[in-house]
BAGU-339298 format. One record per atom (N, C-alpha, C): residue number from 1; residue in one letter; atom name; x, y, z. Coordinates in Angstrom, 1 decimal, m for minus. Each point is the difference from the previous one (the first is absolute). Example, Ala and Ser with C-alpha at 12.3 -4.5 7.8 and 13.67 -1.06 7.14 Angstrom:
// BAGU-339298
 num residu atome   east  north     up
   1      a     N   13.2   m5.7    7.8
   1      a    CA   m0.9    1.2    0.0
   1      a     C    0.9    1.2    0.0
   2      s     N   m0.4    1.1   m0.7
   2      s    CA    0.9    1.1    0.0
   2      s     C   m0.8    1.1    0.8
// end
This chain:
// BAGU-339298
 num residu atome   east  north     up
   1      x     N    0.8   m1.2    0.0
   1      x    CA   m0.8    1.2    0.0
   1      x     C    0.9    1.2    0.0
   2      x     N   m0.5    1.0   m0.6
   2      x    CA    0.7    0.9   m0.8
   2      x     C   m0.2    1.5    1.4
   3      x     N    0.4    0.9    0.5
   3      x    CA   m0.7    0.9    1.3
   3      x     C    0.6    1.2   m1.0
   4      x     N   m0.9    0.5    0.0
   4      x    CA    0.0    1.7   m0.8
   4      x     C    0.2    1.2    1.1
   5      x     N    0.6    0.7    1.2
   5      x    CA   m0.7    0.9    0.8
   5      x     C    1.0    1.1   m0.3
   6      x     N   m1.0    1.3    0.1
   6      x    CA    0.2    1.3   m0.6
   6      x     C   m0.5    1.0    1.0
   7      x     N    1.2    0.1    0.8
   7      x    CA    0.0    1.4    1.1
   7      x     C    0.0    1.2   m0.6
   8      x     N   m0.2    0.8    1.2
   8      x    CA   m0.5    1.2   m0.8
   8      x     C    0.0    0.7    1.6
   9      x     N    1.3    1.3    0.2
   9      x    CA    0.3    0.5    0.8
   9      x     C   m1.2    1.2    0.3
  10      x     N   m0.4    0.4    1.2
  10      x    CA   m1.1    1.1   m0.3
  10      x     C    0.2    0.4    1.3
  11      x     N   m0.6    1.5    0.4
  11      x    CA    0.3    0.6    1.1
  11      x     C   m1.6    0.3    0.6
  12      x     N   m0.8   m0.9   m0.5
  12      x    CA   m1.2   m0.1    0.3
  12      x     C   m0.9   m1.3    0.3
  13      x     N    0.8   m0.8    0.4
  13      x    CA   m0.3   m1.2    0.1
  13      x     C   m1.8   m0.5    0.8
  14      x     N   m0.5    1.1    1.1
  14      x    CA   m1.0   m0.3    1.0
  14      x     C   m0.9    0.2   m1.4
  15      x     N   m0.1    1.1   m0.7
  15      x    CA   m0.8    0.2   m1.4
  15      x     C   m0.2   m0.7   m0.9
  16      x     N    1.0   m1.0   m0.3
  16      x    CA   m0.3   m0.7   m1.0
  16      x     C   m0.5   m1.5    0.6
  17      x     N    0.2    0.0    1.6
  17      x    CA   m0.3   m1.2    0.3
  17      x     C   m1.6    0.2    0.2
  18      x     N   m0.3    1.0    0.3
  18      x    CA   m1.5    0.3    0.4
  18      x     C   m0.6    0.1   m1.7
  19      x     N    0.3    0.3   m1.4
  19      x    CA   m0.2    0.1   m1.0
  19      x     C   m0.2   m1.6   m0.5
  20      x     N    0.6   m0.5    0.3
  20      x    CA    0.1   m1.1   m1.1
  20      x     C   m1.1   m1.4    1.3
  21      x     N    0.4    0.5    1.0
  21      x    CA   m1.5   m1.1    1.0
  21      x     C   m1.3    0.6   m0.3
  22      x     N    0.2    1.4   m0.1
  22      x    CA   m1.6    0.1   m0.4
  22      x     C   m0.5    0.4   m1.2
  23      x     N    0.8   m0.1   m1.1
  23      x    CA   m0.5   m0.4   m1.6
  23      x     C    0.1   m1.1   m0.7
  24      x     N    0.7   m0.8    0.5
  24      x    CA    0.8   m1.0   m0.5
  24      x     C   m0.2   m1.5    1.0
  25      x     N    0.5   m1.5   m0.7
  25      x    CA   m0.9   m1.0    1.2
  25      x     C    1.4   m1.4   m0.4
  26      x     N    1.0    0.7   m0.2
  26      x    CA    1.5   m0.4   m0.1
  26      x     C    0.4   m0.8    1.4
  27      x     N    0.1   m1.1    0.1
  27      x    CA    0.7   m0.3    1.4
  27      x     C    1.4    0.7   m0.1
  28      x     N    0.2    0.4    1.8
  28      x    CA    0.7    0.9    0.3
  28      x     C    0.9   m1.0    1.4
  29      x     N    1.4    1.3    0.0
  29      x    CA    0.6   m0.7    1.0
  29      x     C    0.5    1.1    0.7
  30      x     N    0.3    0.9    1.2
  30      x    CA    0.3    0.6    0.6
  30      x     C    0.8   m0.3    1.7
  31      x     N    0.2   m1.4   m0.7
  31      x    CA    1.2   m0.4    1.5
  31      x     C    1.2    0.2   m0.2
  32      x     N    0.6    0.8   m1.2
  32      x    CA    1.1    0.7    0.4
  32      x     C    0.4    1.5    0.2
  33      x     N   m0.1    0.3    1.1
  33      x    CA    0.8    1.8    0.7
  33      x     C    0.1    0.6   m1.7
  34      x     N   m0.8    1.1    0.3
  34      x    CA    0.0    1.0   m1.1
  34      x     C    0.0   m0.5   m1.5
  35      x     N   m0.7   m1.1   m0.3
  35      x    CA    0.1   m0.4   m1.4
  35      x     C   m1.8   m0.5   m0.4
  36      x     N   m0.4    0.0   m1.0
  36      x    CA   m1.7   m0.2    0.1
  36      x     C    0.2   m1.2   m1.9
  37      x     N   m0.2   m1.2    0.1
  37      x    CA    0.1   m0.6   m1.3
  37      x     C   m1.5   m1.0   m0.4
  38      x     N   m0.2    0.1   m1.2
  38      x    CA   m1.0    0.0   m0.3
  38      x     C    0.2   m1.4   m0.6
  39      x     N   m1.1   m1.2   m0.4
  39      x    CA    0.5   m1.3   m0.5
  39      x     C   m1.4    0.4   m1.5
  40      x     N    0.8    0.3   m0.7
  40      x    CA   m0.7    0.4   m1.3
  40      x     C   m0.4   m1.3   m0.7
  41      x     N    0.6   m0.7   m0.2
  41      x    CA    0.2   m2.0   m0.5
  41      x     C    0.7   m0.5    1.0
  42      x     N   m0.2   m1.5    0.1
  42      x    CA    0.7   m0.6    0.8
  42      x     C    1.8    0.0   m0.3
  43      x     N    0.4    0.3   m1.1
  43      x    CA    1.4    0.6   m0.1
  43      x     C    0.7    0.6   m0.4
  44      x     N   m1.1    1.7    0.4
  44      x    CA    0.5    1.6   m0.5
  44      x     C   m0.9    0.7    1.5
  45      x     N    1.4    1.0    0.4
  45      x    CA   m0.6    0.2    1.2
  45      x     C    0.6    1.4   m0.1
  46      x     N   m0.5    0.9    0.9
  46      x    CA    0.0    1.6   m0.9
  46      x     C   m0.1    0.8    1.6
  47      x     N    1.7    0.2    0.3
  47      x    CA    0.2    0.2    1.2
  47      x     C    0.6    1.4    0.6
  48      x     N   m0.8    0.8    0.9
  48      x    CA    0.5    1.2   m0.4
  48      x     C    0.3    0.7    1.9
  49      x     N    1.5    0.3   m0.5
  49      x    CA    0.6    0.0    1.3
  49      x     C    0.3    1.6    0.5
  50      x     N    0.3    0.4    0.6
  50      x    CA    0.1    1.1    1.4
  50      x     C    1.6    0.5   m0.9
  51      x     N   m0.1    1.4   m0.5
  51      x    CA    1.3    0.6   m1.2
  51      x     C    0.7    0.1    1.7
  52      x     N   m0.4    0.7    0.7
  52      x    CA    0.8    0.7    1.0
  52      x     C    0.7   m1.2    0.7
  53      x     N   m0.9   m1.1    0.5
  53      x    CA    0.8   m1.1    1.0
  53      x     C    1.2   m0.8   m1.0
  54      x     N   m1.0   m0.5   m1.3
  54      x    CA    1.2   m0.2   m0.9
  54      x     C    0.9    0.7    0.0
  55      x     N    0.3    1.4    0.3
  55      x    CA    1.3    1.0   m0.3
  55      x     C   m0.1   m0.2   m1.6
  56      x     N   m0.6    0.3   m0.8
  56      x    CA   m0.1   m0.1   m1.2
  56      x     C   m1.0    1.3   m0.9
  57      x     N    0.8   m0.1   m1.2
  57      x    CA   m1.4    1.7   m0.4
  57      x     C   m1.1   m0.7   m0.9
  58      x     N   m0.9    0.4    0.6
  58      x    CA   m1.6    0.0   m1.1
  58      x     C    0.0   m0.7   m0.8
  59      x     N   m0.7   m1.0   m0.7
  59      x    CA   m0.3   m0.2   m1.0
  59      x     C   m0.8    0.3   m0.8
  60      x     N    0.5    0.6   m1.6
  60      x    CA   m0.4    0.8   m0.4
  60      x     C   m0.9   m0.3   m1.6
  61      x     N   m0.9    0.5   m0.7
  61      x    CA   m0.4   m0.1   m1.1
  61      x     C    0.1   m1.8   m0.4
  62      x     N   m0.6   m0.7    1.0
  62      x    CA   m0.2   m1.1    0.1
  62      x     C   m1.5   m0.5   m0.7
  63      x     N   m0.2   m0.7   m0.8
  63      x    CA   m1.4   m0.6   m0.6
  63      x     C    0.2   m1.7   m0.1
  64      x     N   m1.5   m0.3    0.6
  64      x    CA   m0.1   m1.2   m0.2
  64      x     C   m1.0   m0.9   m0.8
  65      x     N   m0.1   m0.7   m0.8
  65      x    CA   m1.4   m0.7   m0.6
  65      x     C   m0.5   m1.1    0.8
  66      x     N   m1.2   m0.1    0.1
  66      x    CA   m0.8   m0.8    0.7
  66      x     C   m1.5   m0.7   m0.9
  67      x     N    0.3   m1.1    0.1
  67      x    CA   m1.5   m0.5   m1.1
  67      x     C   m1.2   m0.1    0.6
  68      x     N   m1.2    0.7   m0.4
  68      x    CA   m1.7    0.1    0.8
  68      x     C   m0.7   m1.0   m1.2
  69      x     N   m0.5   m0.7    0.6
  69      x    CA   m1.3   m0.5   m0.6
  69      x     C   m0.4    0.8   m1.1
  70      x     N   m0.7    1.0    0.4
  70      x    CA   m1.1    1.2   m0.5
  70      x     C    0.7    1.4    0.4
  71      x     N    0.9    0.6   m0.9
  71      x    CA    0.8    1.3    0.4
  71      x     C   m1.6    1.4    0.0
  72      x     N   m0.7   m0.1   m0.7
  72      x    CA   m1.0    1.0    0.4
  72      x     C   m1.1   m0.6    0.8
  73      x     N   m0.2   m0.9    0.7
  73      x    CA   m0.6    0.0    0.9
  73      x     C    1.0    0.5    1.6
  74      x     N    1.2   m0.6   m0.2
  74      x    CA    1.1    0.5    1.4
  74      x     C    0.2    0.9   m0.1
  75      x     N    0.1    0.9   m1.2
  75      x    CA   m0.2    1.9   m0.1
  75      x     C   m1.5    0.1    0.9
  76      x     N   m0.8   m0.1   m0.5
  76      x    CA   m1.2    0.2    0.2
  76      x     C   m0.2    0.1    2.1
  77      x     N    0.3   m1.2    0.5
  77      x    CA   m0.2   m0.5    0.9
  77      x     C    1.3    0.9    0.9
  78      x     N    1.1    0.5   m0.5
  78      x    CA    1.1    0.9    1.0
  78      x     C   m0.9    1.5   m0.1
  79      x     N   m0.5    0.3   m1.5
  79      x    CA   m0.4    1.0    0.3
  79      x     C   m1.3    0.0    0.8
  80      x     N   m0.8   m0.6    0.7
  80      x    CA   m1.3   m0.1    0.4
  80      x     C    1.3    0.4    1.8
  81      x     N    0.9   m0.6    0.1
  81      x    CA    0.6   m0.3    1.1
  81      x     C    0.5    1.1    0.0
  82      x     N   m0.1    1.6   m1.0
  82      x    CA    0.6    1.1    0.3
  82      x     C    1.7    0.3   m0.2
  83      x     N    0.3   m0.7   m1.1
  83      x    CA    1.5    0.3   m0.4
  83      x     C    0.3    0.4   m1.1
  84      x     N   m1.3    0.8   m0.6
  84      x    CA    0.2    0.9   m1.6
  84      x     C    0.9    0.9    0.2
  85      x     N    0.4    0.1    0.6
  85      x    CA    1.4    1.3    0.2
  85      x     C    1.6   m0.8   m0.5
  86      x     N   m0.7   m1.5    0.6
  86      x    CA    1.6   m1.0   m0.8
  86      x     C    0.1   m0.5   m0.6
  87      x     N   m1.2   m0.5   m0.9
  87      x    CA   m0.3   m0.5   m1.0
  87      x     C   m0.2    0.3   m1.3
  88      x     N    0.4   m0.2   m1.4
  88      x    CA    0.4    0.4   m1.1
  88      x     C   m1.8   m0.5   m0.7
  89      x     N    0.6    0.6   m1.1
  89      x    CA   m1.1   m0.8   m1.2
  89      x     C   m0.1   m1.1   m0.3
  90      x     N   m0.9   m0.8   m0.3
  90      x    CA   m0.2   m1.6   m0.7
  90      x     C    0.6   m0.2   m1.3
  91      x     N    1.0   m0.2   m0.4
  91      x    CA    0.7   m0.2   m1.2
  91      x     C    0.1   m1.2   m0.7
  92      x     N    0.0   m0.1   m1.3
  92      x    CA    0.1   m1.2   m0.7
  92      x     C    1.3    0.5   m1.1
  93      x     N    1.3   m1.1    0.8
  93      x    CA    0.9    0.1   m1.1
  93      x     C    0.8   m1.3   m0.3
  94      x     N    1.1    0.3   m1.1
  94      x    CA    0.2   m0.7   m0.3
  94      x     C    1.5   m0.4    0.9
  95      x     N   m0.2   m1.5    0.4
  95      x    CA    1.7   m0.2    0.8
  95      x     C    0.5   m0.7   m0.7
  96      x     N    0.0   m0.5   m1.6
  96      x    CA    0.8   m1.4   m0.6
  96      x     C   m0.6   m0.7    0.3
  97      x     N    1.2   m1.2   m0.6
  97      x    CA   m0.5   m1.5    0.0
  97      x     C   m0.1   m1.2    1.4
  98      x     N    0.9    1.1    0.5
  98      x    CA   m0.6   m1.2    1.4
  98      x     C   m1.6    0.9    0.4
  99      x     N   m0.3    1.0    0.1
  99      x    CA   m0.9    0.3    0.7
  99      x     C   m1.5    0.3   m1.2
 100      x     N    0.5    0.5   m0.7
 100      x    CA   m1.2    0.0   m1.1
 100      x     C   m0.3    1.3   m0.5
 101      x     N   m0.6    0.5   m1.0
 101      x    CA   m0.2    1.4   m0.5
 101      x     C   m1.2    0.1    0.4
 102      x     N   m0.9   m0.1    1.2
 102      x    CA   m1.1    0.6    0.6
 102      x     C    0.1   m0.3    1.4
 103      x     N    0.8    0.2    0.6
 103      x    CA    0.0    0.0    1.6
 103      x     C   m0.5    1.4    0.6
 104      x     N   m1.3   m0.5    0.7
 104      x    CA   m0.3    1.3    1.2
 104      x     C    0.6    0.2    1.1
 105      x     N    0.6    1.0    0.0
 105      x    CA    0.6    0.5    1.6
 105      x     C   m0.4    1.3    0.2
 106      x     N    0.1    0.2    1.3
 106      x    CA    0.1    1.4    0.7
 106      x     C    1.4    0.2    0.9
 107      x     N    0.1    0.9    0.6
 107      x    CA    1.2    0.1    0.8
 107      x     C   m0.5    0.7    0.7
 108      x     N    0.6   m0.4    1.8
 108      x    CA   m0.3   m0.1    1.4
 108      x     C    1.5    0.5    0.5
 109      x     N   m0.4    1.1    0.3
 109      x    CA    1.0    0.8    1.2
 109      x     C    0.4   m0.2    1.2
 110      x     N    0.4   m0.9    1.1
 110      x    CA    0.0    0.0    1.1
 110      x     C    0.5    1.0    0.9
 111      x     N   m0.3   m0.1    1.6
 111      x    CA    0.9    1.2    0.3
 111      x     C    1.5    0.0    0.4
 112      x     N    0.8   m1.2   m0.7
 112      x    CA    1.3    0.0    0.4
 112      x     C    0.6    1.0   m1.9
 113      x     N   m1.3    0.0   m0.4
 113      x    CA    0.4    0.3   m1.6
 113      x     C    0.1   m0.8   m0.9
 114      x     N   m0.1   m0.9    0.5
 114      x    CA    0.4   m1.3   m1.2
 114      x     C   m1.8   m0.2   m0.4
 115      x     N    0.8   m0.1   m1.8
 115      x    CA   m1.3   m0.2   m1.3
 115      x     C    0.2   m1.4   m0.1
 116      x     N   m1.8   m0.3    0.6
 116      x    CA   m0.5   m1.5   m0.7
 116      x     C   m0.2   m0.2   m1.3
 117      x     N    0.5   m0.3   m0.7
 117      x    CA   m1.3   m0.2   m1.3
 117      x     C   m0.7   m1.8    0.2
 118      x     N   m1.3    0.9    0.2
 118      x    CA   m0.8   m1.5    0.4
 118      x     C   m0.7   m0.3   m1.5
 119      x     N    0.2   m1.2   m0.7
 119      x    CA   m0.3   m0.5   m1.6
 119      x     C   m0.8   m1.0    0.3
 120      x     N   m0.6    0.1   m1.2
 120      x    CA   m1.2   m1.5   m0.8
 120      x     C    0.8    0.1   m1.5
 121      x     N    0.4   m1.4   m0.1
 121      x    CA    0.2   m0.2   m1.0
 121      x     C   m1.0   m0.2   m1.3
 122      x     N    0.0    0.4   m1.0
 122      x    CA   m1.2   m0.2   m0.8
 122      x     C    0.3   m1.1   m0.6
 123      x     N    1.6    0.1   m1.3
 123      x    CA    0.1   m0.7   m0.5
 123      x     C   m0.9    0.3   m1.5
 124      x     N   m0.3    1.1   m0.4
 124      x    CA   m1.0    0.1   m1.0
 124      x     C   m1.2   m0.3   m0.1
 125      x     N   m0.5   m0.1    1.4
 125      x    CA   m1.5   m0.6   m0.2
 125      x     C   m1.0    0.3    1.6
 126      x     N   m0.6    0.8   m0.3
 126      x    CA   m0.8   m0.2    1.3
 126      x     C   m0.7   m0.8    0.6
 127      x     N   m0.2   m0.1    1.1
 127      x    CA    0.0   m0.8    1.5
 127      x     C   m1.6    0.1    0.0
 128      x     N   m0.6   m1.0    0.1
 128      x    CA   m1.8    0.1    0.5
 128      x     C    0.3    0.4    1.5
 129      x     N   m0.6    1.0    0.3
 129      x    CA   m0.5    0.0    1.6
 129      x     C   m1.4    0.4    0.2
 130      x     N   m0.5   m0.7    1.0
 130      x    CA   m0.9    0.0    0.5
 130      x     C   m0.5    0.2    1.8
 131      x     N   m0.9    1.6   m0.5
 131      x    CA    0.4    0.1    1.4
 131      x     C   m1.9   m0.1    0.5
 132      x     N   m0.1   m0.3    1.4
 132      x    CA   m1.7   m0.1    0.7
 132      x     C    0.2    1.3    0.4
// end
C-alpha cells in the first residue's frame, strides 16, 4: 500500500480544524500536539501542522484536488452552510486524458488558504441524478 500525506504548515490551525469538522465528514485525527490530519482515503491523509511550533514559515499558495460524487450539489450544500465568500463558480473544464474534457469543479478556500478544487469527473457524458 502506497501512503500519500501532504502537510501544509498554517498559523491558524484551531480554524481550520473547526472548518473542516463542520463542513466536511473526513475521519480525523488530533492526537498529536499542535498538528490536525485528515484521512481523505484510506492511504492519502492531508495533515496540517502548527508553522510556529514547527519553527517553520507558512505554507504558501498551496492547492489541492479532491473527487465529489456530484460537484454542484457539494457547491450547493457548502453554500446553504454559508461559505459563498470561499467558494468559486461551478466550472466545466477540460483536464486531459487521465481526467477527461468535461470535468466539474469548483474551488474551496480554506482558512489556512489552501484551494480545494473539489471535481466530478464527466468523462464526456453526463451523470443521471436523481434527487426526492
Amino acid at each position: 500500500m502506497r501512503l500519500l500525506e501532504t502537510i501544509i504548515y498554517t498559523d491558524k490551525l484551531s480554524e481550520v480544524r473547526a472548518f473542516y469538522e463542520k463542513h466536511f465528514v473526513f475521519r480525523a485525527d488530533s492526537s498529536v500536539a499542535n498538528a490536525y490530519s485528515l484521512m481523505i482515503l484510506p492511504e492519502a491523509r492531508l495533515t496540517f501542522v502548527d508553522a510556529a511550533s514547527a519553527n517553520v514559515p507558512l505554507s504558501r499558495d498551496m492547492m489541492l484536488r479532491l473527487a465529489v460524487p456530484f460537484a454542484a450539489l457539494e457547491r450547493s450544500r457548502l453554500l446553504n452552510e454559508g461559505l459563498s465568500n470561499a467558494i468559486g463558480e461551478l466550472v466545466v473544464g477540460d483536464w486531459g486524458y487521465s481526467f477527461g474534457d468535461a470535468v466539474h469543479f469548483f474551488t474551496l478556500t480554506d482558512p489556512s488558504g489552501t484551494r480545494l478544487q473539489l471535481f466530478q469527473a464527466q468523462y464526456g457524458e453526463d451523470i443521471a441524478l436523481i434527487v426526492k
